[in-house]
FIPA-735003 format. One record per residue (C-alpha): residue in three letters; chain; x, y, z; residue number from 1. Coordinates in pm, 1 decimal. Example, Ala and Ser with C-alpha at 12.3 -4.5 7.8 and 13.67 -1.06 7.14 Angstrom:
- res;chain;c1;c2;c3;n
- ALA;A;1230.0;-450.0;780.0;1
- SER;A;1367.0;-106.0;714.0;2
***
This chain:
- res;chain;c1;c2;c3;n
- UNK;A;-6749.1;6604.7;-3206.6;1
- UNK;A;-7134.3;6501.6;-3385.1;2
- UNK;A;-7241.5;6214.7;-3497.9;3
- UNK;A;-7529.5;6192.5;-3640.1;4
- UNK;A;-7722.0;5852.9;-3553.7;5
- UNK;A;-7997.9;5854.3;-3818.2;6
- UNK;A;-7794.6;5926.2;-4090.6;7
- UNK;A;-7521.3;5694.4;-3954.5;8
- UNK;A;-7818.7;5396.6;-3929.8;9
- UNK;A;-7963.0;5485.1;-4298.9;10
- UNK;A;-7669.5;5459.5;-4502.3;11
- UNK;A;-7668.9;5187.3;-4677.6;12
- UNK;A;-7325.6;5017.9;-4638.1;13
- UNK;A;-7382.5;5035.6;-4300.1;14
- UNK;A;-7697.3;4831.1;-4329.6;15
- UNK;A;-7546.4;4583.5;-4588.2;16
- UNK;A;-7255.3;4542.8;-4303.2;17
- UNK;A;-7464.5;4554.8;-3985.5;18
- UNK;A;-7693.9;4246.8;-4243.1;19
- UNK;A;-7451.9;4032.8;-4334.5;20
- UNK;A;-7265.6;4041.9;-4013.7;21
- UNK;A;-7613.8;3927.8;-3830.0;22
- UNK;A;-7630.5;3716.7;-4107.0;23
- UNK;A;-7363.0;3531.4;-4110.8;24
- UNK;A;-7382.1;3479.1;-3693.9;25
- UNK;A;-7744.5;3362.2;-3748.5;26
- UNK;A;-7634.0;3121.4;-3994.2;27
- UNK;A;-7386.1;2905.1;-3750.8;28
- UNK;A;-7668.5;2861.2;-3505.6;29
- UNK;A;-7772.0;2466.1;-3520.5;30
- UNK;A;-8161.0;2417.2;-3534.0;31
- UNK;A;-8014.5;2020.0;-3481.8;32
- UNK;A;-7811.4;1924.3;-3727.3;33
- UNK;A;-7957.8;2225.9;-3979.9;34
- UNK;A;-7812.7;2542.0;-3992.3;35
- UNK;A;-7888.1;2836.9;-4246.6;36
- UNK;A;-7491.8;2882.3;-4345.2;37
- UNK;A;-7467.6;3182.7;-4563.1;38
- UNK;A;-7859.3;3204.3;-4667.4;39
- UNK;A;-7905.5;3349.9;-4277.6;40
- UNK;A;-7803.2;3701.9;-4452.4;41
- UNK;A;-8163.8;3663.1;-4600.1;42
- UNK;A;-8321.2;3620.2;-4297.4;43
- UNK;A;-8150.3;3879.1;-4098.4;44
- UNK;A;-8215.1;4092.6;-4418.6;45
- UNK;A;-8558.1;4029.3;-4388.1;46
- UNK;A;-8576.3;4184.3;-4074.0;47
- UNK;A;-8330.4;4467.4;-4039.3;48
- UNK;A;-8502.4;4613.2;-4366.1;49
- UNK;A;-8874.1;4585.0;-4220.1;50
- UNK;A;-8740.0;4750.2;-3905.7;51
- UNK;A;-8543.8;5026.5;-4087.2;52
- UNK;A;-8822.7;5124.7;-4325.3;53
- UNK;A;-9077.0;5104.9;-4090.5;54
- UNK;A;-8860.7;5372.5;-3846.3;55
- UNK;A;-8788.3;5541.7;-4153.8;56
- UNK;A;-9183.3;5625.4;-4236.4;57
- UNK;A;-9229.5;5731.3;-3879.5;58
- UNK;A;-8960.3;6016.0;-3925.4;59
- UNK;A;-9043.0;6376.0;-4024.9;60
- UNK;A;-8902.1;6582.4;-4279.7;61
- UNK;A;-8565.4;6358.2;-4249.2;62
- UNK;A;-8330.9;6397.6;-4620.0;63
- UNK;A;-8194.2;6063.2;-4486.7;64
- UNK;A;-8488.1;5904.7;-4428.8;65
- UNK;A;-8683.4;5993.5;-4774.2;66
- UNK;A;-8368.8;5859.5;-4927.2;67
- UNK;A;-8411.5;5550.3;-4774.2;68
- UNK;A;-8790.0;5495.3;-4858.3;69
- UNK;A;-8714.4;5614.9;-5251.9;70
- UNK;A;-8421.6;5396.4;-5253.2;71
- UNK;A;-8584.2;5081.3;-5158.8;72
- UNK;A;-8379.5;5102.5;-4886.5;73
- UNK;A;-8062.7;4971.8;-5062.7;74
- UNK;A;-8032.8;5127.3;-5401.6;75
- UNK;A;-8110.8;4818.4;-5672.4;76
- UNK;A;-7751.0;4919.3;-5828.9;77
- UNK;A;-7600.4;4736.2;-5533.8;78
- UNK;A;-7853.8;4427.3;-5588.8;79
- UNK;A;-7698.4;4410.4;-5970.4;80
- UNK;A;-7311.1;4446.6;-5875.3;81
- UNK;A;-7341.7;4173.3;-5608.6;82
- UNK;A;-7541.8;3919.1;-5844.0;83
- UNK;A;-7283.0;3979.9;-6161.9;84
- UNK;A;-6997.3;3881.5;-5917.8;85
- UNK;A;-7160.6;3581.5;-5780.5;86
- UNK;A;-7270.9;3482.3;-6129.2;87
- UNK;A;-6984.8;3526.3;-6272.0;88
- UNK;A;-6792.8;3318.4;-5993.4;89
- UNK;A;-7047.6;3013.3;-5994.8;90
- UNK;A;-7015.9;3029.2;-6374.2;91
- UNK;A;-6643.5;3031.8;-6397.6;92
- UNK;A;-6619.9;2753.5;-6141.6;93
- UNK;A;-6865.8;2511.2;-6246.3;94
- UNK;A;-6764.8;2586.7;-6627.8;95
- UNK;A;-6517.6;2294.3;-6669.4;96
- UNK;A;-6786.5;2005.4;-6623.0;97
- UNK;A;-7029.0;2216.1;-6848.7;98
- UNK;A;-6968.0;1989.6;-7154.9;99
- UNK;A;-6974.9;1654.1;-6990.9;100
- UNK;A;-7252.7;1782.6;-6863.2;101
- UNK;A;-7485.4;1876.6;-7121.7;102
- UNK;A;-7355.5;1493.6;-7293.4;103
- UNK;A;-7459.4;1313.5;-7036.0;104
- UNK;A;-7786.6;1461.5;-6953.3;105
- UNK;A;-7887.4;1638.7;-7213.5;106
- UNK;A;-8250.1;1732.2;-7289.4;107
- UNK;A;-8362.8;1631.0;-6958.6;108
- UNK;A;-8264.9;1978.6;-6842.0;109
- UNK;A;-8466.5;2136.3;-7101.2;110
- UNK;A;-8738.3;1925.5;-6973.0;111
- UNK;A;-8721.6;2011.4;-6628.4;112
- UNK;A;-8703.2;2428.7;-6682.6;113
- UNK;A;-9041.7;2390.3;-6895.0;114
- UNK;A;-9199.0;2166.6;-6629.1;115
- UNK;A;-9119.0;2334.4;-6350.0;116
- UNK;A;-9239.8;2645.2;-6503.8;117
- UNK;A;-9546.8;2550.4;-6637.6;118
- UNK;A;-9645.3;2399.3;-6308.5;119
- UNK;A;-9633.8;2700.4;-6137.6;120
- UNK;A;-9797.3;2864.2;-6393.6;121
- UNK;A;-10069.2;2629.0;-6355.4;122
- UNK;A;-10074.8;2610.0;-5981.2;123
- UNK;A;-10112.6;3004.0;-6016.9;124
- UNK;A;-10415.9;3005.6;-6236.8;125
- UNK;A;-10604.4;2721.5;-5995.3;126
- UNK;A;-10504.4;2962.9;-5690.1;127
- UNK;A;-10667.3;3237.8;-5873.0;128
- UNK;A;-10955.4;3035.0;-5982.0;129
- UNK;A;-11035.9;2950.0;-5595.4;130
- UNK;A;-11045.4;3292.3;-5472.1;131
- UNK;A;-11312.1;3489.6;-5669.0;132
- UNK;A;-11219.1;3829.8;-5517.9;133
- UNK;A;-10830.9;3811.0;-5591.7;134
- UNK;A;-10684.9;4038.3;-5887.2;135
- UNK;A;-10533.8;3844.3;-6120.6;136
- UNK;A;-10269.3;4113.0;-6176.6;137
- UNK;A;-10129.7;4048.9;-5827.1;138
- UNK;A;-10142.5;3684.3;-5903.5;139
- UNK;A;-9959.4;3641.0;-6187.9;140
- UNK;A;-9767.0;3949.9;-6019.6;141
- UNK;A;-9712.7;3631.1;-5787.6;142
- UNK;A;-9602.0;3355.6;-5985.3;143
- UNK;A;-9308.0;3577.0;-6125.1;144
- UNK;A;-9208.7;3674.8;-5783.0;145
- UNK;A;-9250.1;3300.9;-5676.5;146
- UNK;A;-9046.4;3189.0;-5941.1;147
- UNK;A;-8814.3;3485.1;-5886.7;148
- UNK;A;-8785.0;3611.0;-6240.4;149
- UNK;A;-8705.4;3949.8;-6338.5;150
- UNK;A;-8803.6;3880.1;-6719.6;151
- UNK;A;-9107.7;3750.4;-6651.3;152
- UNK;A;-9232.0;3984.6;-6434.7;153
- UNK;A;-9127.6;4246.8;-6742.6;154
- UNK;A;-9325.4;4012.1;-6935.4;155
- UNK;A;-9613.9;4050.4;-6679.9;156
- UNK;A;-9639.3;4380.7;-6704.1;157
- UNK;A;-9618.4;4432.2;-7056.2;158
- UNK;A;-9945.4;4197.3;-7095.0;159
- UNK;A;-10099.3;4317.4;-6837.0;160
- UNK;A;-10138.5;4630.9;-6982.0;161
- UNK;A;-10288.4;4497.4;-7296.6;162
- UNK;A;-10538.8;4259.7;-7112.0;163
- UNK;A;-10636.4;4566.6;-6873.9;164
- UNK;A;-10686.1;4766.2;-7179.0;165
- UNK;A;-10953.6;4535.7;-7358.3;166
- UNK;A;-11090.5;4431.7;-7035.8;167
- UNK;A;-11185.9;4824.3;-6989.1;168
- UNK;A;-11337.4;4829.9;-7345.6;169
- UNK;A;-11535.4;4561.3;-7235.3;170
- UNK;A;-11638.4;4635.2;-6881.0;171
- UNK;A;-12041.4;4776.4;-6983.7;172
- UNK;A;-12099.0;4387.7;-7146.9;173
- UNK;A;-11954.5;4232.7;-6842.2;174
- UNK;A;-12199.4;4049.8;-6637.4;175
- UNK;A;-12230.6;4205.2;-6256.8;176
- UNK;A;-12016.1;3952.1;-6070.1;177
- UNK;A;-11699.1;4014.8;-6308.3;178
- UNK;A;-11807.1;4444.3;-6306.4;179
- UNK;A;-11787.1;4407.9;-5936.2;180
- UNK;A;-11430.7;4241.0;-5951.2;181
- UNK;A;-11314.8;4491.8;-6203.4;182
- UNK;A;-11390.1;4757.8;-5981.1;183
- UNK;A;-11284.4;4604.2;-5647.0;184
- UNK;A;-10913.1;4644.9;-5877.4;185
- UNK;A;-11018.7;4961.8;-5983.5;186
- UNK;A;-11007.7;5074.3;-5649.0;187
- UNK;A;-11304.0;5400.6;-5667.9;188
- UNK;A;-11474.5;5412.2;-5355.8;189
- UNK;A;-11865.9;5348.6;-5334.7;190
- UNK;A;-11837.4;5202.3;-5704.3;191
- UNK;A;-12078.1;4907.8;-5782.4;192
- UNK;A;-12184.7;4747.4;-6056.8;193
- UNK;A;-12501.8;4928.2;-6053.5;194
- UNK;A;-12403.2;5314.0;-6042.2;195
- UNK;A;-12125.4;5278.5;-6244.4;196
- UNK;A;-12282.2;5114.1;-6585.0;197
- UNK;A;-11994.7;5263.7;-6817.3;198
- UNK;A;-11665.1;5372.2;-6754.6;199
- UNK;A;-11490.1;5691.1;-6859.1;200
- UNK;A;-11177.3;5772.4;-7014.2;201
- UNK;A;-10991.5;5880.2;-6672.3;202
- UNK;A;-11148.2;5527.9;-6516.2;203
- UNK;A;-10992.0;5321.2;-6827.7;204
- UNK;A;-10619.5;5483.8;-6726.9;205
- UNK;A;-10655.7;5427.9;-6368.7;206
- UNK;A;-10780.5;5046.2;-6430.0;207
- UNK;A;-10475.8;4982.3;-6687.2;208
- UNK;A;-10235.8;5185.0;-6438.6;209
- UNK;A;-10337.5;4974.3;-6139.2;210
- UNK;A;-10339.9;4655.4;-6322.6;211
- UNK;A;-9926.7;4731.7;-6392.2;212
- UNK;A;-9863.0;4821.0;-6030.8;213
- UNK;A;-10108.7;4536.3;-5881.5;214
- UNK;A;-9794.3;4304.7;-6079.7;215
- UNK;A;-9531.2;4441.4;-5856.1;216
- UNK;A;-9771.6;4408.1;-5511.0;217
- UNK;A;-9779.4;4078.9;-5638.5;218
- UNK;A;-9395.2;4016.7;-5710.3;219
- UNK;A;-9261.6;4210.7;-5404.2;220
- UNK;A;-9442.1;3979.6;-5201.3;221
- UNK;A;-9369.8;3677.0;-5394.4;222
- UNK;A;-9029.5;3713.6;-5461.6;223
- UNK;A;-8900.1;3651.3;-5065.6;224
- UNK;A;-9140.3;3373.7;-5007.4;225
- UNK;A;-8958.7;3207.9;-5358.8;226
- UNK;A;-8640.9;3253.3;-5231.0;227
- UNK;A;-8715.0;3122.6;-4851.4;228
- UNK;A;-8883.8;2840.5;-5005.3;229
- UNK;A;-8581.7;2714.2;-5234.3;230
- UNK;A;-8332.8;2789.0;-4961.7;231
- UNK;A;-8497.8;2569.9;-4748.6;232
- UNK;A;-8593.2;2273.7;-4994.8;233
- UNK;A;-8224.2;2273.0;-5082.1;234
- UNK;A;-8089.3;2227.9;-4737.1;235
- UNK;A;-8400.5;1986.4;-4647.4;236
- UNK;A;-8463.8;1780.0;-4936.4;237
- UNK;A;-8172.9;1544.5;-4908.6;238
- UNK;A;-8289.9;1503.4;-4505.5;239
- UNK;A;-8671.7;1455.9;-4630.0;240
- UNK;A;-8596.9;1225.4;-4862.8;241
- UNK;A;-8271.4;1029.2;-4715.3;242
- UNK;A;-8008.4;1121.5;-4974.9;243
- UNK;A;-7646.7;1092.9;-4836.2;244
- UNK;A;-7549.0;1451.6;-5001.5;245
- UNK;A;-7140.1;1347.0;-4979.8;246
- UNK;A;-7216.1;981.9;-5192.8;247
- UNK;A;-7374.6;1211.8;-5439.0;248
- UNK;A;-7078.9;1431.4;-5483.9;249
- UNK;A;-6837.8;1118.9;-5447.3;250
- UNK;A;-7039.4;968.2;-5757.5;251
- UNK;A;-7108.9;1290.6;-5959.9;252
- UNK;A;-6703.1;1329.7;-5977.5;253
- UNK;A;-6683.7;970.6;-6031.0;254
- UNK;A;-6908.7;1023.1;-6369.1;255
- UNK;A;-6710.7;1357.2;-6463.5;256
- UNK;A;-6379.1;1215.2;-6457.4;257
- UNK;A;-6526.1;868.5;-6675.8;258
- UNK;A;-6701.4;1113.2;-6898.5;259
- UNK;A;-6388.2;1365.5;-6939.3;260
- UNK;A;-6120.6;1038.2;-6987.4;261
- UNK;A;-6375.0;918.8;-7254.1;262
- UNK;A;-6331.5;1236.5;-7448.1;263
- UNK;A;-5983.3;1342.1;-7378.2;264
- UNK;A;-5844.9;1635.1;-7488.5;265
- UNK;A;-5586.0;1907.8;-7365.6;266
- UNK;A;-5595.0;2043.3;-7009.1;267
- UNK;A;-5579.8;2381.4;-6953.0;268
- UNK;A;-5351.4;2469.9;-6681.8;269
- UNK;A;-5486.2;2678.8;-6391.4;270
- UNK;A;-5400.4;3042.0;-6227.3;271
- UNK;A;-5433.3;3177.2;-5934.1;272
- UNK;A;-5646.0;3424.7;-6059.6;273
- UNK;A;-5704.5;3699.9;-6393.3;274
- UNK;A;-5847.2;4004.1;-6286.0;275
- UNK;A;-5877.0;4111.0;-6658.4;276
- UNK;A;-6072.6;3759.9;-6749.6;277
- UNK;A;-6293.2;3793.1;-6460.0;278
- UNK;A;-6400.2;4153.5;-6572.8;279
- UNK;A;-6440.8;4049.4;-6883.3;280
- UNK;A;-6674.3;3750.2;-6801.7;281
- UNK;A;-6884.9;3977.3;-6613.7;282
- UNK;A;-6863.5;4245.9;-6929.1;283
- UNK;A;-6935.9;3999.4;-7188.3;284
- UNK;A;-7190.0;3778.6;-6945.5;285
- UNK;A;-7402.5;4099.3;-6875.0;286
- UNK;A;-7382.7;4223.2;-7255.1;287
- UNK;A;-7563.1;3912.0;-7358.1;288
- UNK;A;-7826.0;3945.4;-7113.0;289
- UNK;A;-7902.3;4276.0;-7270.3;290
- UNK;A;-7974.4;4122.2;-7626.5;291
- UNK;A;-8365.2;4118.9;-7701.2;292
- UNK;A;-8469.5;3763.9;-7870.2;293
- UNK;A;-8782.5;3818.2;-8135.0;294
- UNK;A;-9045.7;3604.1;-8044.1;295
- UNK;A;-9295.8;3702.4;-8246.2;296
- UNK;A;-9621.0;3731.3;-8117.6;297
- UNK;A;-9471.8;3652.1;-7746.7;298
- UNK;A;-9260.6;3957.5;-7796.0;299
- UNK;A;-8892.8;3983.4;-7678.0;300
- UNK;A;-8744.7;3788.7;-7470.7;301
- UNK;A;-8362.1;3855.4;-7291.6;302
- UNK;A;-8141.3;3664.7;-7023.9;303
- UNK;A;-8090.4;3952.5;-6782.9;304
- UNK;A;-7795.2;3967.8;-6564.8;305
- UNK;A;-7857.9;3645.5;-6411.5;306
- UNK;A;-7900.4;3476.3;-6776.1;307
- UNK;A;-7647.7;3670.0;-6941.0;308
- UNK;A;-7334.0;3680.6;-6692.6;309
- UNK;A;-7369.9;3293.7;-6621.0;310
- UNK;A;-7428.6;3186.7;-6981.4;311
- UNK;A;-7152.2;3401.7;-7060.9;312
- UNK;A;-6890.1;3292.6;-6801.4;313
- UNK;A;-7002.0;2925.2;-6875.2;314
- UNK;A;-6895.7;2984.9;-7210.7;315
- UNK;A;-6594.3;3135.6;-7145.0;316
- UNK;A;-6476.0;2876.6;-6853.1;317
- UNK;A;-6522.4;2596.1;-7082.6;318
- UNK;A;-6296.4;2782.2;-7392.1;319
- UNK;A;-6051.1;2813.7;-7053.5;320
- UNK;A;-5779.5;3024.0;-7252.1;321
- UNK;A;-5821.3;3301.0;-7535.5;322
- UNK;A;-5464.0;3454.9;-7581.0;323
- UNK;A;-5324.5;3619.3;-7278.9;324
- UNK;A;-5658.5;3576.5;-7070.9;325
- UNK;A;-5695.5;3277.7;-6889.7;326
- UNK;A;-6065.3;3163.7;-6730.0;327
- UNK;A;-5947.8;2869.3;-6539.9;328
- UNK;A;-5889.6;3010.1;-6229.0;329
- UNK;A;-5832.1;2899.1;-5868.4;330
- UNK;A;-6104.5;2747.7;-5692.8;331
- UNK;A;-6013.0;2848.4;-5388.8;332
- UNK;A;-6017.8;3243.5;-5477.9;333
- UNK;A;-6339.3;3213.5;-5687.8;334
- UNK;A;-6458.6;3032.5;-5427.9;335
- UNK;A;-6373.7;3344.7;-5174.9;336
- UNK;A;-6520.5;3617.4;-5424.6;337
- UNK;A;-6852.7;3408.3;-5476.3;338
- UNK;A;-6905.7;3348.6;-5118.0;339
- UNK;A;-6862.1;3711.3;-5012.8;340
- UNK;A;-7051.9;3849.0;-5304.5;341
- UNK;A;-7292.1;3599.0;-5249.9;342
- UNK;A;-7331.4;3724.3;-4838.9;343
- UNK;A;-7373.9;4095.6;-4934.4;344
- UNK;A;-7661.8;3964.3;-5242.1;345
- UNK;A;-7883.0;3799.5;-5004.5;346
- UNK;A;-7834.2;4075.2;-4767.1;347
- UNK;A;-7962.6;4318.1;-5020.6;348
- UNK;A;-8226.5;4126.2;-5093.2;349
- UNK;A;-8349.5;4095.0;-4759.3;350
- UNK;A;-8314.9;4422.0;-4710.4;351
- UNK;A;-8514.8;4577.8;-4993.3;352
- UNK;A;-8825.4;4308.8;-4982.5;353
- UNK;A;-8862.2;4249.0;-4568.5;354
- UNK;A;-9121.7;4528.8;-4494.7;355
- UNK;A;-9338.4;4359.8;-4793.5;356
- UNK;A;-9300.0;4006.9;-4644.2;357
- UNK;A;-9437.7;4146.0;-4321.7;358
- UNK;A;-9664.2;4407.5;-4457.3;359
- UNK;A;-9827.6;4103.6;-4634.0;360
- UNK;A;-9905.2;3909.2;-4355.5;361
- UNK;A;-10200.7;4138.4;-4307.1;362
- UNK;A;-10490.8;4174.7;-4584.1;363
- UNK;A;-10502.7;4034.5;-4914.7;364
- UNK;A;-10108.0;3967.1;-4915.5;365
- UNK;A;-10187.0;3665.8;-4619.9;366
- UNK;A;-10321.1;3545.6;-4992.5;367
- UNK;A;-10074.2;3631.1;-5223.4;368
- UNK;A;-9814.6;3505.9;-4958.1;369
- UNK;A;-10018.6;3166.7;-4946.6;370
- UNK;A;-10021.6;3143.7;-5292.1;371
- UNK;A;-9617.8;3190.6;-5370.3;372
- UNK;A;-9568.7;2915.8;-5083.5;373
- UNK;A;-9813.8;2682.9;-5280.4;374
- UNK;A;-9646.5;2800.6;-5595.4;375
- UNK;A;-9314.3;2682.8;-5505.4;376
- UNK;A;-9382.8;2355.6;-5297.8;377
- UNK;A;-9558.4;2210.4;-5622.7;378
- UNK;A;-9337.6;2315.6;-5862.5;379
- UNK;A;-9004.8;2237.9;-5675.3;380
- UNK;A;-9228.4;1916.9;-5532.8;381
- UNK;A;-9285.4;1779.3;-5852.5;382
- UNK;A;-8973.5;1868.4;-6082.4;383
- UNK;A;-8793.6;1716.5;-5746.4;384
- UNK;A;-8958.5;1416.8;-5821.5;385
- UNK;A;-8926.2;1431.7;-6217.0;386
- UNK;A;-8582.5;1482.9;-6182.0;387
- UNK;A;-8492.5;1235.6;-5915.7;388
- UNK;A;-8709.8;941.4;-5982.5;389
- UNK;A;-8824.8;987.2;-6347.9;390
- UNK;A;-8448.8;1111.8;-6523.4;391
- UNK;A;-8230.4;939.6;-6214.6;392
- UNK;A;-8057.8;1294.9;-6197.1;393
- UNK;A;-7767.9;1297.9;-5936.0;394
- UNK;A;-7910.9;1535.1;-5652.4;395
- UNK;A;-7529.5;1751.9;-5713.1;396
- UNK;A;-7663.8;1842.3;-6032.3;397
- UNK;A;-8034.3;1819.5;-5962.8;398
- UNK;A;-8003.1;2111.7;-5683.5;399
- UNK;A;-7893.3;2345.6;-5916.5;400
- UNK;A;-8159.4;2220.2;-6141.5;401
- UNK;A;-8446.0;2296.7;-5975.5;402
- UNK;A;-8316.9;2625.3;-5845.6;403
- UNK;A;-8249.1;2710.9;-6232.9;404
- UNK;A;-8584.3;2551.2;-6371.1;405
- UNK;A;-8749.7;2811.1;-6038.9;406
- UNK;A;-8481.5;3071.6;-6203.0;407
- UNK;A;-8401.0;3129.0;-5850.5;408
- UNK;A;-8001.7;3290.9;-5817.2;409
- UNK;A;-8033.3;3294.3;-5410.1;410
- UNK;A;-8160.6;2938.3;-5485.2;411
- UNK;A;-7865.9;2837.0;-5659.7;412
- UNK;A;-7605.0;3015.3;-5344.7;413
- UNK;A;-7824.7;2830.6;-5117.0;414
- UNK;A;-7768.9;2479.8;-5327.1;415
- UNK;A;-7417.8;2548.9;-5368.5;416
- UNK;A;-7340.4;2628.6;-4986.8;417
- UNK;A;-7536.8;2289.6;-4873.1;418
- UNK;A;-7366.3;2106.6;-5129.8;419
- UNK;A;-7063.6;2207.8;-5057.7;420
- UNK;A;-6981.1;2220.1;-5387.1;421
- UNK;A;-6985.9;2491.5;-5708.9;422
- UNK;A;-7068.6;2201.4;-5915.4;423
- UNK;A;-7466.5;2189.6;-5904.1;424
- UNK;A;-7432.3;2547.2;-6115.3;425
- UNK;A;-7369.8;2352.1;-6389.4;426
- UNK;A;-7711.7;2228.9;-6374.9;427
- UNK;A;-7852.7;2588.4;-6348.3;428
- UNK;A;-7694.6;2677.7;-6617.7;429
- UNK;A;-7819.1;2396.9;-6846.6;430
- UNK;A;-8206.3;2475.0;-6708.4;431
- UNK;A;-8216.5;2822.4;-6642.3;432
- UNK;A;-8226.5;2945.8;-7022.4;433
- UNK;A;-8508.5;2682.7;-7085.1;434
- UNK;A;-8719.4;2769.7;-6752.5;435
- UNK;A;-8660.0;3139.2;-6842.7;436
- UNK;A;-8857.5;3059.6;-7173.3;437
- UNK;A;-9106.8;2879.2;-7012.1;438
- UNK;A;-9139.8;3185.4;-6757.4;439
- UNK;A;-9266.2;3447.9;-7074.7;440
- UNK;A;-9459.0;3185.4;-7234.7;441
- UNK;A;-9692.7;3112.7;-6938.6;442
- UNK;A;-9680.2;3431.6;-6794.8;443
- UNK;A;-9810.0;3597.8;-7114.8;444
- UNK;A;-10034.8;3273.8;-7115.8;445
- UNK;A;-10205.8;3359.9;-6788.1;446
- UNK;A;-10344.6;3637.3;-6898.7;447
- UNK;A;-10509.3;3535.0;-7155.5;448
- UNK;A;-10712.4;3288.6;-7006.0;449
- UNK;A;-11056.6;3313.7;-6850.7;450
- UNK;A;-11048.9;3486.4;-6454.3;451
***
């Protein structure tokens, strides 16, 4: 009988299991009357998948462990399946409010997804402004992983490549402060502004290279420091600020069922559950967030899965019936699917980011780190108080909110498990289109202004 212990500890369902196991454990611990509920997957994530890769690097000529380190550690195919199914879950279930919804508040959502985006836009460019020797590739590499958006860090990348590219044809009229910070990214030992008066070709393509790959530094490390930062606003919020989180539901169901006897109309009777719909959600949901939106001179913009699959099941939850195929489904077994997708998503998550989270706690990432947490407290600080104060937005709905104007999916479980409730997706999907826009406007914004 062999069993072989590395490749038993490498594969990755065994890691996703061992993670959400941990996870869920971690999560019934009571830090007083706070526990992490389902969002301790994250955390225990976090640190299984620093440990792993880190005992992965130290191994020698090990298939399993080169695997591993090319993988990410958990193949991104996983990290795709597990946030369609939760998407498509939280869309389904919050779907039959969407309409009352959108009548009752509105543009305010639009309003919020800008904001919120645009602040941390502008919170980005001040960070950047305050640190003279920070690349402003990793920064704005930041503020997409701080805001946790896929699209926008596309976006990133794209324009970073055309604002490396003229800032190379214009290093030899730089003055010497902004030639030294050019070549600090460039990265060519013993260069200085003084022996190296003009660049050549092979220089240009390493600048515009790094400048692409100094955006993902910058999102790996922002994207878990987004995500801890909205998990724990959500479940802290209502404490900071003294809002009684069961009133709120008790009065958001109270509007709903005011708003929905107003309008009338036929009610779609329930089932337990349609394997075909659900698929089809998911198919349709994920085809949309595919499509490419013309711009124009901001390029192309798309939902992505997230966008796509929750616009998409939205949609189709609020039709509720198209011949044979029935969307209203039980809440109970939605409920069940979203939760356990949900588990194994953060898991992933964790998994694939934790050895960047504590790899950046040495360096120049102790910056970048600093600047996703400042990132996210003002943007999620103010559009909190927007929201709250300015709009008098129920906090059911305003959760989801700001995890949809911060485009933030793990966000949105975390909301939704504190809650205790599927409803605040129905604010995420009215602000995350919105705060997606916002997203590939500023990002492409940031790089156009002066460093």
């Amino acid at each position: 009988m062999e069993f072989n212990i590395t490749e038993w500890i490498m594969n990755p369902f065994v890691l996703m299991f061992i993670t959400v196991l941990s996870g869920m454990l971690f999560g019934k611990v009571k830090f007083g009357k706070f526990s992490f509920g389902i969002s301790g997957c994250l955390f225990t994530g976090l640190v299984i998948g620093w440990g792993i890769l880190k005992y992965a690097k130290d191994l020698d000529d090990s298939k399993y462990a080169t695997d591993l380190i090319v993988s990410g550690v958990i193949p991104k195919n996983f990290f795709y399946l597990f946030l369609i199914l939760f998407v498509a879950a939280v869309g389904l279930l919050a779907s039959k409010d969407m309409g009352l919804v959108l009548k009752r508040y509105g543009t305010k959502f639009v309003v919020l997804g800008i904001l919120i985006t645009f602040l941390g836009a502008s919170t980005t460019y001040a960070m950047t402004l305050l640190n003279s020797k920070a690349s402003p590739y990793e920064v704005s590499g930041v503020y997409t992983g701080a805001l946790t958006s896929s699209p926008g860090l596309a976006a990133a990348i794209e324009t970073a490549t055309g604002h490396a590219t003229d800032w190379s044809e214009e290093y030899e009229y730089l003055p010497a402060e902004e030639k030294e910070r050019f070549l600090y990214i460039l990265g060519e030992e013993g260069a200085t502004s003084e022996n190296t008066p003009t660049l050549t070709d092979e220089q240009k393509t390493a600048f515009i290279n790094n400048a692409a790959a100094e955006i993902g530094v910058g999102h790996a490390i922002g994207y878990p420091m987004g995500v801890v930062i909205v998990i724990i606003a959500v479940n802290f919020f209502p404490k900071l600020f003294g809002i009684d989180v069961e009133d709120e539901k008790k009065k958001y169901r109270a509007e709903m069922e005011q708003a929905r006897s107003e309008i009338g109309g036929k009610q779609i009777e329930e089932v337990s559950f349609d394997l075909t719909a659900f698929i089809l959600a998911c198919f349709v949901g994920f085809t949309i967030g595919k499509l490419k939106i013309n711009l124009g001179p901001l390029g192309f913009l798309s939902l992505g899965a997230t966008g796509g699959v929750l616009i998409g099941s939205l949609i189709l939850g609020h039709i509720g019936k198209i011949g044979p195929l029935n969307f209203r489904m039980s809440n109970q077994i939605l409920g069940t699917i979203r939760q356990i997708s949900l588990a194994f998503f953060l898991a992933v998550v964790g998994l694939r980011y934790g050895f960047k989270v504590f790899e950046s706690l040495a360096g120049t990432g102790a910056y970048l780190a600093l600047v996703s947490v400042v990132v996210g407290i003002v943007a999620m600080g103010i559009g909190f108080f927007v929201g709250r104060h300015v709009f008098k937005i129920n906090w059911t709905m305003l959760s989801g909110a700001i995890c949809g104007g911060m485009t933030s999916t793990p966000g949105l479980g975390a909301a939704v498990d504190a809650v205790g409730s599927d409803d605040p997706a129905t604010g995420y999907g009215a602000t995350y289109p919105f705060a997606l826009l916002g997203m590939v406007v500023f990002t492409i914004m940031l790089h156009n202004m002066p460093m």
